[in-house]
N, C-alpha and C positions, 0 to 999 in steps of 0.2 A: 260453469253453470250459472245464470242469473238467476237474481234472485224472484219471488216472486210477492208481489206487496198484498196484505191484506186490510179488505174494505178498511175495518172496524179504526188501526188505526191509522188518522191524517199526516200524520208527521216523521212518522219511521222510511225511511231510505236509507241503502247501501252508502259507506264510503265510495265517491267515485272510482277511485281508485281498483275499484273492484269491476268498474266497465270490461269491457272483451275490446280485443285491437281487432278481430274480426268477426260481426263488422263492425266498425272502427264506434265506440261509444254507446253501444246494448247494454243498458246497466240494470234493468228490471221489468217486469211486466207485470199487469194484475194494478188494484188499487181502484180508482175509481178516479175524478175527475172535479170535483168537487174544488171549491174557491180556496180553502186550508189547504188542501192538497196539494196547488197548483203553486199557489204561493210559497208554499217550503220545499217544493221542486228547482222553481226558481232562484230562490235566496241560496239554492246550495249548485249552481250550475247544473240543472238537468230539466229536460224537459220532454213529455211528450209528443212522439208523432209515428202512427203508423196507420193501416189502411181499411177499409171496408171488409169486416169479415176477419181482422187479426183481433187476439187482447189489445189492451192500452200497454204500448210499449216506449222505457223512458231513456231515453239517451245522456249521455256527456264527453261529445267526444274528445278526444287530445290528439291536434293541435285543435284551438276554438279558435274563429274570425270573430271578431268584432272591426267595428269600427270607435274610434274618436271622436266625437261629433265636430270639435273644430278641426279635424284634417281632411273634412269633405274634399272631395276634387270634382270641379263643374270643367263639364268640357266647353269650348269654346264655342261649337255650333250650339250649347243651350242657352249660354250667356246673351247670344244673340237671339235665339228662339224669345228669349223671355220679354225682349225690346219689342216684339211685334205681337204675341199671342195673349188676348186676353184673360190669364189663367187668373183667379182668384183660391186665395187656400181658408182652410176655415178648421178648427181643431173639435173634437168631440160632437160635433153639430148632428153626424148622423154614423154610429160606430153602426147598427145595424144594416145599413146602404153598405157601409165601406168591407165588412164582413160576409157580406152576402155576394158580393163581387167576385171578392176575395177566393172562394168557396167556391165559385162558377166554373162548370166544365172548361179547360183550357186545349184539350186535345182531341183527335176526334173519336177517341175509344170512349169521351165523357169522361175521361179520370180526374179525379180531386182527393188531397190527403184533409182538407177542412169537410170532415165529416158531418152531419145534423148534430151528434152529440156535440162534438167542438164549439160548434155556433153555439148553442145553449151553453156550455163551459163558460168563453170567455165575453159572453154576454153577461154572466152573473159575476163575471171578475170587474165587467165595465160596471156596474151598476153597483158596485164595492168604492168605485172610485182608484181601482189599479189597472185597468185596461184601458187603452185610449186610442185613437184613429186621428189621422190626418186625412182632408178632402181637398179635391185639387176641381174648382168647378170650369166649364167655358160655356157663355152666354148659356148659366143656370141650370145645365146638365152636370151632374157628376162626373167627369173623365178620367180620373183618377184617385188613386191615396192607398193606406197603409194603415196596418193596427199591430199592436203589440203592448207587452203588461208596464210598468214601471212601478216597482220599488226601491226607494228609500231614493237614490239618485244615480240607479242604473236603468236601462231599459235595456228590454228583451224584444227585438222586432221579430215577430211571428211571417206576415206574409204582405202583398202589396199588388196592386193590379196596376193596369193603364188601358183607355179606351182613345187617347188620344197620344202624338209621338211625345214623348219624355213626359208623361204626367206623373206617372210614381216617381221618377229624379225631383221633381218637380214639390211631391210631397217628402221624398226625402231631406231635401233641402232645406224646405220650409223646418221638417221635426229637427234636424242637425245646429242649426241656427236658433233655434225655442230651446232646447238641449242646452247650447252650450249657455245661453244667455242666465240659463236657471243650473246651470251650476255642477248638471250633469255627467259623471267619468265617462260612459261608456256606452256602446248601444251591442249587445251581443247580437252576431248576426247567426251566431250556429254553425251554420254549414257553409263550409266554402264554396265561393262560384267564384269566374273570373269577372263576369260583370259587379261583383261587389267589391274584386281587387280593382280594377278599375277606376273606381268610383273611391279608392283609400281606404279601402278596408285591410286588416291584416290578420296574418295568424300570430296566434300566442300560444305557449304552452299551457294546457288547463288549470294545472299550478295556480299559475298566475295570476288565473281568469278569479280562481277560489279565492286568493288572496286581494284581488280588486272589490270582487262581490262582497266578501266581509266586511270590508270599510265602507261600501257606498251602500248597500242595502240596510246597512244601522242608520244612514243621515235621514235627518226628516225630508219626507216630501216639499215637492212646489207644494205648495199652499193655497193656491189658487186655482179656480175652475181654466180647464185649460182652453174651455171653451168660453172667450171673452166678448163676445157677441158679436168680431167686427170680422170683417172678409180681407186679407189679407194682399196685397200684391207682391210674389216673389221677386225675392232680390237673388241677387250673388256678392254683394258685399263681403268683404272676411274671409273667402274659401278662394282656394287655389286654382285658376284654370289650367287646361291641359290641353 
């Protein structure tokens, strides 16, 4: 039986440990969505996602993906893509654009798990200064990018679109490379897909995950606005092709 959270307080959650194996990381539902809330969600490996017309329901699965941000793997055809296509990347510039994307019908029933409430969530987590987005522009359109939260010196990537071939790799890259330069352990992807094993992602035991997130959510933050006013030309320098 999950547990079920209430409003009043922000900070009480289950040991994970108490998740269901099926299905795989159901650990509560109820609560609200609120920026305290969300943040000591995170800081303890768990996060919400469920659907139009469910509660707010909170996961932690075991195994968890994450990725390492220096073990990125760029394939070869992008390495090459990036010699010709004028992609410029730009950090925190517009998380509103990159979130609304993000959130955009992708199928043709219109299904999206980035609900209105979500948008307003982690709009008020960006404007805290723990949510952040990556933009990937060509000749001054938006094509791509990504958002997700970061505390202490983990990131939690939430979601990513692409309007053009490889722009979310594209802003990946870019976050993987800013990540590691600033000192960053981890980026949790959540959920497994093969397109993230692909690209170096891995699984771990949640254990683990818990015992990472203790050490890197106590270290201070980058310090710095992550948006530095300049547009960015991706490289592949540092990461391993494939």
């Amino acid at each position: 039986m999950i547990a079920r959270l209430a409003r009043e307080d922000r900070s009480a959650f289950p040991d994970v440990r108490h998740a269901l194996r099926h299905p795989n990381g159901l650990l509560a539902l109820g609560g609200d969505l609120s920026p305290e809330r969300l943040e000591n969600a995170y800081r303890r490996g768990i996060f919400p996602w469920f659907g139009a017309g469910d509660p707010i329901l909170w996961w932690s699965p075991d195994p968890r993906t994450v990725l390492f941000p220096d073990r990125l793997r760029i394939a070869r055809s992008l390495a090459k893509r990036l010699r010709k296509d004028p992609f410029r990347v730009t950090m925190d510039r517009t998380f509103g654009g990159v979130i609304s994307a993000c959130a955009a019908p992708r199928d043709e029933e219109g299904g999206t798990w980035i609900l209105p409430e979500m948008v307003v969530a982690y709009t008020a987590l960006h404007r805290r200064g723990l949510a952040h987005s990556v933009e990937v522009w060509q000749d001054g359109e938006l094509v791509g990018g990504l958002y997700g939260v970061a505390i202490g010196r983990a990131f939690f990537g939430e979601s990513m679109f692409s309007r053009a071939t490889d722009a979310s790799k594209v802003a990946l890259l870019h976050l993987c490379q800013r990540l590691t330069q600033w000192g960053y352990g981890l980026i949790d992807c959540q959920m497994r897909t093969e397109h993230l094993i692909r690209l170096g992602a891995m699984e771990i035991p949640r254990a683990e995950l818990i015992r990472r997130l203790d050490r890197l959510c106590r270290q201070p933050p980058h310090d710095t606005d992550w948006d530095d006013g300049l547009e960015h030309l991706p490289r592949v320098d540092g990461h391993t092709k494939t």
